[in-house]
MIKE-54638 format. One record per atom (N, C-alpha, C): residue in one letter; x, y, z. Coordinates in steps of 0.02 Angstrom, whole numbers, plus 50000, padded with zeros to 5 digits. Layout:
<recs>
AXYZ
...
</recs>
This chain:
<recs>
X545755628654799
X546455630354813
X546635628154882
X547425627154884
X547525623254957
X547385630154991
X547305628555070
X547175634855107
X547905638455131
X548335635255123
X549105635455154
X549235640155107
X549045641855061
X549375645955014
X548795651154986
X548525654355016
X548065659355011
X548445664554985
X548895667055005
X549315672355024
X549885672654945
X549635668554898
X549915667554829
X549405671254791
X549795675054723
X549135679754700
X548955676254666
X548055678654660
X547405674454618
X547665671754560
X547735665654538
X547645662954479
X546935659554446
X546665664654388
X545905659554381
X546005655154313
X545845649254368
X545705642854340
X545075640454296
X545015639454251
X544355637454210
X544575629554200
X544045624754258
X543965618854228
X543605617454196
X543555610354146
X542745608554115
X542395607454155
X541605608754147
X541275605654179
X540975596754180
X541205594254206
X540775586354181
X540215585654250
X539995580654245
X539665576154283
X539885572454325
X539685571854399
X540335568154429
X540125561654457
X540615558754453
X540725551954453
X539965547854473
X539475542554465
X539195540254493
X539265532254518
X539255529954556
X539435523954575
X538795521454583
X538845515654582
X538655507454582
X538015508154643
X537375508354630
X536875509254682
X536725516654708
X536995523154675
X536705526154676
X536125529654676
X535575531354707
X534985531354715
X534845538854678
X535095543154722
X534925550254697
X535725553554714
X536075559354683
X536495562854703
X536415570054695
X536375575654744
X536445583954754
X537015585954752
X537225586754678
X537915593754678
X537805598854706
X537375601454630
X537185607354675
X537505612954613
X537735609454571
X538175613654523
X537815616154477
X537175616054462
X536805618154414
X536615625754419
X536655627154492
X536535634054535
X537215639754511
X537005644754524
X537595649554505
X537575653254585
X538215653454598
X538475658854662
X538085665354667
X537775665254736
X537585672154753
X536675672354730
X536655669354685
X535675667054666
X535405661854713
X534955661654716
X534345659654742
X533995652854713
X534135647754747
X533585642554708
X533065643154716
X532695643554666
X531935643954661
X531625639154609
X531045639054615
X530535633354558
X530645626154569
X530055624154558
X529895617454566
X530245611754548
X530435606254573
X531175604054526
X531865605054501
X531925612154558
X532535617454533
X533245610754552
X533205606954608
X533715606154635
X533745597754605
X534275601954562
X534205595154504
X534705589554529
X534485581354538
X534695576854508
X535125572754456
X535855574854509
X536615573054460
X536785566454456
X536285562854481
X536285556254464
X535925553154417
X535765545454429
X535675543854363
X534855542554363
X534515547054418
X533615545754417
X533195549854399
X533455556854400
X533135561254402
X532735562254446
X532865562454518
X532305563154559
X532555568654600
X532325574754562
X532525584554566
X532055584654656
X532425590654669
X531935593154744
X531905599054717
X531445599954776
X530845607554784
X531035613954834
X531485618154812
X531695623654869
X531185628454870
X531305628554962
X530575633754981
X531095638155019
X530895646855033
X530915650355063
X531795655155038
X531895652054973
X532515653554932
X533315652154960
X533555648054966
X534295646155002
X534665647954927
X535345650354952
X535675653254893
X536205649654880
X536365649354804
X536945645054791
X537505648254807
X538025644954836
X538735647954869
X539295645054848
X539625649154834
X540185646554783
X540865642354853
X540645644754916
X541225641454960
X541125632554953
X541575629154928
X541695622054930
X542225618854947
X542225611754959
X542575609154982
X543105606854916
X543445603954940
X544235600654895
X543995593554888
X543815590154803
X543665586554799
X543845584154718
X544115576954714
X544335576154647
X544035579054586
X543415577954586
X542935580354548
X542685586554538
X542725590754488
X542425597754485
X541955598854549
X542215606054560
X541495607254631
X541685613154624
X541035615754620
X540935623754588
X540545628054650
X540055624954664
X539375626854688
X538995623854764
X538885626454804
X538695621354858
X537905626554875
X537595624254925
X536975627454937
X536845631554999
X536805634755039
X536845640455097
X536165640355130
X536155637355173
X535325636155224
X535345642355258
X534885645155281
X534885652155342
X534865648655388
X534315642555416
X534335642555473
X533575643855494
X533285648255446
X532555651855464
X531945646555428
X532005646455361
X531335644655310
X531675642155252
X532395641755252
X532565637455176
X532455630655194
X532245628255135
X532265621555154
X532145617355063
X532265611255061
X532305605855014
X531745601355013
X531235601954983
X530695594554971
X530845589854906
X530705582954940
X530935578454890
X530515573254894
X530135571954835
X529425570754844
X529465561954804
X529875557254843
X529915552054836
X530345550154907
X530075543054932
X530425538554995
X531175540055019
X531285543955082
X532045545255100
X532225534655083
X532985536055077
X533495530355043
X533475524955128
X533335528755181
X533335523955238
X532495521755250
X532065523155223
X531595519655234
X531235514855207
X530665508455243
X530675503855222
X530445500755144
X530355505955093
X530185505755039
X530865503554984
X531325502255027
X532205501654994
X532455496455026
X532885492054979
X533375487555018
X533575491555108
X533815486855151
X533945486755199
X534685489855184
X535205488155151
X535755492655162
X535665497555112
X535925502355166
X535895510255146
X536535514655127
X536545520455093
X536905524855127
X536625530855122
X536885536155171
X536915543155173
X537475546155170
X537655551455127
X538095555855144
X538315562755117
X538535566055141
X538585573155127
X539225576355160
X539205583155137
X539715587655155
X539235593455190
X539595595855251
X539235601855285
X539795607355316
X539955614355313
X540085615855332
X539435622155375
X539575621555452
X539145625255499
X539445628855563
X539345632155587
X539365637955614
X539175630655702
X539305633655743
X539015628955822
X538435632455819
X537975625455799
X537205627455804
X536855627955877
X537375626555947
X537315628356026
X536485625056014
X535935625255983
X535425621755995
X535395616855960
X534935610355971
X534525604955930
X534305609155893
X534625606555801
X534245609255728
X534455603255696
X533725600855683
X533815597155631
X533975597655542
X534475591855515
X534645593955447
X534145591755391
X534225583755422
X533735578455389
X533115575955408
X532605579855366
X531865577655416
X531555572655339
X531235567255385
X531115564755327
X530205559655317
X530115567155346
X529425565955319
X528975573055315
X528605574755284
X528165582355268
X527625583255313
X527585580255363
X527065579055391
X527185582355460
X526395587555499
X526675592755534
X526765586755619
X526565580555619
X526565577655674
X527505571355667
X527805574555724
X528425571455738
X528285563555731
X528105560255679
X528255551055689
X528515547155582
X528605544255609
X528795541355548
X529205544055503
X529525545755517
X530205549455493
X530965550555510
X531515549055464
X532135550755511
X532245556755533
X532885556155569
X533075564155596
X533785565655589
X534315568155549
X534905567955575
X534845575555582
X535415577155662
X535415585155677
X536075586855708
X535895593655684
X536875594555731
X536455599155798
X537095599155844
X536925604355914
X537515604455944
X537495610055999
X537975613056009
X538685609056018
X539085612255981
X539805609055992
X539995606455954
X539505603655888
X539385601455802
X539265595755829
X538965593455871
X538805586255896
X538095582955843
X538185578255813
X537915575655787
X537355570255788
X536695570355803
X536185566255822
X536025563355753
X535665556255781
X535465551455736
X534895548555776
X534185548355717
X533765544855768
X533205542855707
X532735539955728
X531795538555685
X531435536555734
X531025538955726
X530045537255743
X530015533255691
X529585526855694
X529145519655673
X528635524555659
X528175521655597
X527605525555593
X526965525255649
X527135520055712
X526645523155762
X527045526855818
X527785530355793
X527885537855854
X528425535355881
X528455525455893
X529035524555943
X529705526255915
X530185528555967
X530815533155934
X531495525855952
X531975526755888
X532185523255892
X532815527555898
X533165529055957
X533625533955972
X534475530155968
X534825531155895
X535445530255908
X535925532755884
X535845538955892
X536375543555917
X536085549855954
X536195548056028
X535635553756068
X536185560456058
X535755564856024
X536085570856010
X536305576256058
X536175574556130
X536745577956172
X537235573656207
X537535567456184
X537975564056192
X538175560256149
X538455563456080
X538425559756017
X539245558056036
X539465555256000
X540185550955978
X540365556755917
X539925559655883
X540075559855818
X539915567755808
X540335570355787
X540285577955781
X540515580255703
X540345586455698
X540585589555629
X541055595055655
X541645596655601
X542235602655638
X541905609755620
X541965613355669
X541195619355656
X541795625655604
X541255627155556
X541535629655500
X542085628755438
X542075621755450
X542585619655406
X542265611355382
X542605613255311
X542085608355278
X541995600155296
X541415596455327
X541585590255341
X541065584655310
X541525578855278
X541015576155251
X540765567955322
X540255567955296
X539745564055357
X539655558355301
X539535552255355
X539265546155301
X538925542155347
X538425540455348
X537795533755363
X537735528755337
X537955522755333
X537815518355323
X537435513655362
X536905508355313
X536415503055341
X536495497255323
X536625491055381
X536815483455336
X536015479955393
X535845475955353
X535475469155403
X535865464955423
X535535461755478
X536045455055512
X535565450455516
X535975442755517
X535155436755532
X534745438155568
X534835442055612
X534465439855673
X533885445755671
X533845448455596
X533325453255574
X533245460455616
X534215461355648
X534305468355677
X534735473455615
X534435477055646
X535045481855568
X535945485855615
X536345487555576
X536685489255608
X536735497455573
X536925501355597
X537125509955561
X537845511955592
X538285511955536
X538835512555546
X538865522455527
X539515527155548
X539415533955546
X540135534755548
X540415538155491
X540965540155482
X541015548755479
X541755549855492
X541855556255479
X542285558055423
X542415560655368
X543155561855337
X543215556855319
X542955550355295
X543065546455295
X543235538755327
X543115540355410
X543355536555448
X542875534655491
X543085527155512
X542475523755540
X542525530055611
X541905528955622
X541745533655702
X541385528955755
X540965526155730
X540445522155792
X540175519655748
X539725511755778
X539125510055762
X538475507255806
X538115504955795
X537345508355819
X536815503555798
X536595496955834
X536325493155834
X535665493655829
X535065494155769
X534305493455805
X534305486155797
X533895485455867
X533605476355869
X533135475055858
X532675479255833
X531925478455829
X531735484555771
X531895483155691
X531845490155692
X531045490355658
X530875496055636
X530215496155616
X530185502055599
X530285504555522
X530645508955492
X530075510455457
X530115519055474
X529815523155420
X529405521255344
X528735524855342
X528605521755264
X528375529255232
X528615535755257
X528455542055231
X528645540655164
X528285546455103
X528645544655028
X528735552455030
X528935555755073
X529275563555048
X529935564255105
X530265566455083
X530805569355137
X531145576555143
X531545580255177
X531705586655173
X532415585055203
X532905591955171
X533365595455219
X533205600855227
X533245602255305
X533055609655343
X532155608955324
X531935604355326
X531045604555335
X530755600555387
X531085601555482
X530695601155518
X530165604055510
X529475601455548
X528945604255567
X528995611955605
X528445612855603
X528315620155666
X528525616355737
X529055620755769
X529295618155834
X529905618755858
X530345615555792
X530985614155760
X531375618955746
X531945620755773
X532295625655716
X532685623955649
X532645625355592
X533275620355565
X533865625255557
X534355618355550
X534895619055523
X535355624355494
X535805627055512
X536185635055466
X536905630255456
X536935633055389
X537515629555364
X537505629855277
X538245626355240
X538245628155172
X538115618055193
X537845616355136
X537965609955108
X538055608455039
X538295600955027
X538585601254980
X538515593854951
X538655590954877
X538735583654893
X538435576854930
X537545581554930
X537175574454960
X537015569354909
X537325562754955
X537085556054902
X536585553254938
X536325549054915
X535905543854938
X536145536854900
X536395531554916
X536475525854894
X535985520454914
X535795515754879
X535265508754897
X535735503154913
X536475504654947
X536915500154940
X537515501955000
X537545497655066
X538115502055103
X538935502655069
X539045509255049
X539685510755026
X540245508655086
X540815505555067
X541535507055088
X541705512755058
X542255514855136
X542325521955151
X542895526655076
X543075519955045
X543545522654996
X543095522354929
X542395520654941
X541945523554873
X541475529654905
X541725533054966
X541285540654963
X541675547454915
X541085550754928
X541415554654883
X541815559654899
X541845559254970
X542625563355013
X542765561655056
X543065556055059
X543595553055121
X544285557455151
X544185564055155
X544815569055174
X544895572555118
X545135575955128
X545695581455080
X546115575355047
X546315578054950
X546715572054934
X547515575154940
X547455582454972
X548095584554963
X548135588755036
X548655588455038
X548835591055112
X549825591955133
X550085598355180
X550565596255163
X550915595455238
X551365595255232
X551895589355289
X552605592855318
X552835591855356
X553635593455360
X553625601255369
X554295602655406
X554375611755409
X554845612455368
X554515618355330
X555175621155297
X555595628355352
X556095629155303
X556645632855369
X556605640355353
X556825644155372
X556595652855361
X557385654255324
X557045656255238
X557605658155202
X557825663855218
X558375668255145
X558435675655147
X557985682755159
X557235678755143
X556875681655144
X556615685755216
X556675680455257
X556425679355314
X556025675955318
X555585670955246
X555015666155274
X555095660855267
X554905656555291
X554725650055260
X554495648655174
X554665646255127
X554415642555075
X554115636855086
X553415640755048
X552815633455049
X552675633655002
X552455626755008
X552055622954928
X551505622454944
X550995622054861
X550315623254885
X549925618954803
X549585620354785
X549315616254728
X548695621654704
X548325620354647
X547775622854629
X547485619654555
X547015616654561
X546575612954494
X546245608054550
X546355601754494
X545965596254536
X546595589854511
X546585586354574
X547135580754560
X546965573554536
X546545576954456
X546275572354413
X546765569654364
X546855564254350
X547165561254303
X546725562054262
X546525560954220
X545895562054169
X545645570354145
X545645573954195
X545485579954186
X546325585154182
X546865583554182
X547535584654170
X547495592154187
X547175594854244
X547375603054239
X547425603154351
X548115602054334
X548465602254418
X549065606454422
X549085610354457
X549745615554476
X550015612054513
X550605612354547
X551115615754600
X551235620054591
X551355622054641
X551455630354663
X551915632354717
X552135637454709
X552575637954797
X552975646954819
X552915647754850
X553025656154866
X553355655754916
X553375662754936
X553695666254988
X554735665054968
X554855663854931
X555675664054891
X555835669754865
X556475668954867
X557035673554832
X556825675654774
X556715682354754
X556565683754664
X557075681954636
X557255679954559
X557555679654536
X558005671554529
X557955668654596
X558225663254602
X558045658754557
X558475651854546
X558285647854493
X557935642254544
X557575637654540
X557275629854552
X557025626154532
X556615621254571
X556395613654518
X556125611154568
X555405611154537
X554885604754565
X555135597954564
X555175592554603
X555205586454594
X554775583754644
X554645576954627
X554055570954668
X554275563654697
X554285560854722
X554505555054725
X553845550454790
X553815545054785
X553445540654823
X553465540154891
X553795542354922
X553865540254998
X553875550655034
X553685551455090
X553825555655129
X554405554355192
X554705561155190
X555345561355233
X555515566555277
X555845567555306
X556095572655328
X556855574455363
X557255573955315
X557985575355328
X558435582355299
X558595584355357
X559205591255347
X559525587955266
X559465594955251
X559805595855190
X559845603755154
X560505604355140
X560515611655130
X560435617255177
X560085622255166
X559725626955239
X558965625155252
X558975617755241
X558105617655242
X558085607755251
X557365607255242
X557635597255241
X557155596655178
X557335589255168
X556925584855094
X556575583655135
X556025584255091
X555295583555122
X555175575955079
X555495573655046
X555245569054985
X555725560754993
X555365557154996
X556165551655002
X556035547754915
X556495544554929
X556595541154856
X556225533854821
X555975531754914
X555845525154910
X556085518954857
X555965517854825
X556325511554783
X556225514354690
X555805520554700
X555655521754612
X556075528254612
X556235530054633
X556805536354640
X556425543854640
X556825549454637
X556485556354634
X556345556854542
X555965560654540
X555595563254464
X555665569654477
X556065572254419
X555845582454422
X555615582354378
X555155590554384
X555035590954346
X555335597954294
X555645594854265
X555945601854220
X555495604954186
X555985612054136
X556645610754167
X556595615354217
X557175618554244
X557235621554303
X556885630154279
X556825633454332
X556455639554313
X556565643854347
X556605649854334
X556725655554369
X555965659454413
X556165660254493
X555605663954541
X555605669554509
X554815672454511
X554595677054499
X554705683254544
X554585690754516
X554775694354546
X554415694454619
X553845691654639
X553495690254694
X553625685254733
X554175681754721
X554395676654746
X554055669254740
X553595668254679
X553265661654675
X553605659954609
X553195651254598
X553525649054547
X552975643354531
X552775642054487
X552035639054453
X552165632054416
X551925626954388
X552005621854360
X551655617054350
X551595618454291
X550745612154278
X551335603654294
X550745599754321
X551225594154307
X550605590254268
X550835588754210
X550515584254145
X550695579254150
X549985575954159
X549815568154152
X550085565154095
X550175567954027
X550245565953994
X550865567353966
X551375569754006
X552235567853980
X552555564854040
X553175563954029
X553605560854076
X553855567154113
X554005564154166
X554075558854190
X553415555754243
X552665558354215
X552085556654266
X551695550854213
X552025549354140
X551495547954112
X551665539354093
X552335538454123
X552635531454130
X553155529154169
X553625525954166
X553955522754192
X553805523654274
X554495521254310
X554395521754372
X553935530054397
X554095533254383
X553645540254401
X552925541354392
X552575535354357
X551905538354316
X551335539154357
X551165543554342
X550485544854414
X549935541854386
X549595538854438
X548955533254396
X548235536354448
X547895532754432
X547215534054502
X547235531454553
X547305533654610
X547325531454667
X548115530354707
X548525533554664
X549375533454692
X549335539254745
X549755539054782
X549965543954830
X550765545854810
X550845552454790
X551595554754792
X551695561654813
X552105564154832
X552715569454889
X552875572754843
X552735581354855
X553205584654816
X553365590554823
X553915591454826
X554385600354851
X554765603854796
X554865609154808
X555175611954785
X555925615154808
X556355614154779
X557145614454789
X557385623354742
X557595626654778
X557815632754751
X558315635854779
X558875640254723
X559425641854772
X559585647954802
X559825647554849
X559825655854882
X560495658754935
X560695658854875
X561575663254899
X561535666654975
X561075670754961
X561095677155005
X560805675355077
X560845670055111
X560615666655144
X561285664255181
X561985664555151
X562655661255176
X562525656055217
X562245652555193
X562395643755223
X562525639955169
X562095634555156
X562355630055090
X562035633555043
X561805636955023
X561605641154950
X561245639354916
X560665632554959
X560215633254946
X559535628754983
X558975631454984
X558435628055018
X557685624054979
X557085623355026
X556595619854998
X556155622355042
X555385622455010
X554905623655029
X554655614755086
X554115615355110
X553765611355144
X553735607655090
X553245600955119
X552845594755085
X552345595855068
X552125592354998
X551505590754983
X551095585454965
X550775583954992
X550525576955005
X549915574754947
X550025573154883
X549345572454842
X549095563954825
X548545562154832
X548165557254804
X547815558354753
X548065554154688
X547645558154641
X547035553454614
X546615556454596
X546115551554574
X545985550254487
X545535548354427
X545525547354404
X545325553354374
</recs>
């Protein structure tokens, strides 16, 4: 659910469950969805393999499945909850960056964490109680983000020194991280590191001489180490460096925009959303509260974002060249002042002509409602909403 609209009462949503998406060089992928909220992973192989290898990990010391997740096209039910103390992940085949794998790589994941104020490592990637031959990615204080490996004889190949990183995570709020690995002629590698989707830095080894451990962990430093406290979520491993528009969360696909103006009520009307903004999976709200009971209105969408006075409030929506789409018909606010609306993929005006929402469109959408008792123009609009929808 968007977070802007908390304050709307619970609606429960039952999506299907599928399988989510796997792309092209996927190595291994961690939902995480197989887990139920509030239990405990346990047993050998528990932490099953949503990709296409089956190569399950080994939870030690019980980390619990947590239902807090991030906003992501794809069903996401379930994420995993580290203490910080003794949970931890074994995965008893070659981490995806070491030299047992093509040279381009990826890593990536979703973390939401607390300011770990010390060096804790997330990604240890070797089982072995002596610090060499293994990667390291770690957060520390301030969500600052380190990147580094030991060569299997110890020498450290430091690039991202983790108390002067470039690259941070937003502390307690969900962020997805990405690693990528390319070779160059001159037999140096490069590691590119995004945030949210966005390039952040990159990070030259000239000499590299990469790891040949065949086990790896999250939150399984050695004795010495503290690890990691945090929920995670959504680890991939790819044998292939992804562009940033094939991860599997480049931002929020919805977000909203523009002020709305303070009705009869005394509040602002906002818009908000709840499902997933799947074309394929057809179960997406709009939504919008804090209005007049009783009043009549109408969802509509259009292609472009705006922001012009109109009425006692402004269009959040412009027309751009395919015009506005409502969606009827019009409907009467509830006695709580909200007002609900599936928008279906599969009628008009989303399912053709100029209006039709496809995968990967971006379109604007408010809600228009009228309100006498307000004595200005008699009637207003909630904020913007900003959705990308996917397939």
């Amino acid at each position: 659910m968007n977070p802007r609209i908390a304050w709307l009462t619970p609606l429960l949503l039952i999506v299907p469950a599928t399988e989510s998406a796997t792309a092209q060089g996927t190595l291994a992928h961690y939902c995480f969805e197989n887990g139920v909220p509030g239990e405990a992973a346990e047993g050998t192989d528990s932490i099953l393999d949503c990709g296409p290898n089956g190569l399950d990990g080994t939870p030690t010391g019980g980390p619990v499945y947590s239902g807090d997740v991030a906003l992501l096209c794809q069903p996401n039910d379930v994420s995993l909850a580290l203490d910080g103390v003794d949970d931890s992940i074994t995965f008893d085949y070659p981490f995806v960056f070491h030299v047992q794998y093509p040279v381009e790589a990826t890593l990536e994941f979703l973390i939401k964490a607390p300011d770990p104020i010390l060096h804790r490592p997330l990604f240890w990637t070797n089982t072995s109680s002596v610090d060499e031959n293994r990667f390291h990615l770690n957060l520390n204080g301030g969500g600052m983000v380190g990147f580094d490996y030991r060569a299997p004889n110890g020498v450290l190949h430091d690039l991202l020194h983790f108390n002067n990183s470039e690259l941070s995570i937003d502390l307690d709020v969900w962020t997805h991280i990405a690693v990528t690995r390319i070779g160059n002629d001159d037999g140096s590698h490069t590691y590119s590191f995004f945030k949210n989707g966005t390039f952040v830095v990159s990070k030259d080894d000239a000499s590299p001489s990469l790891p040949n451990a065949d086990q790896w962990t999250i939150d399984g430093p050695p004795t010495g180490f503290i690890p990691a406290t945090g929920i995670i979520d959504e680890v991939r491993l790819s044998d292939r460096a992804l562009q940033p528009d094939e991860f599997l969360y480049a931002g929020s696909p919805i977000s909203n925009y523009c002020t709305a103006n303070a009705n009869s009520t005394g509040q602002s009307a906002l818009i908000g959303s709840i499902g997933i903004p799947s074309v394929s999976t057809n179960f997406f709200f709009v939504r919008a509260g804090h209005m007049p009971a009783g009043q009549c209105g109408l969802f509509y969408y259009g292609p472009e974002e705006a922001q012009v006075p109109f009425g006692d409030g402004t269009r959040c929506v412009g027309s751009g060249s395919a015009g506005f789409f409502r969606l009827n018909p019009v409907m009467t606010i509830d006695d709580n002042g909200n007002a609900i609306r599936l928008l279906d993929f599969t009628q008009p005006p989303a399912n053709c002509g100029s209006g039709q929402i496809t995968p990967g469109s971006t379109w604007y959408f408010q809600f228009w409602y009228r309100d006498p008792a307000a004595n200005g123009a008699g009637f207003n609009l909630t904020d913007g909403l900003e959705v990308t929808f996917c397939e």
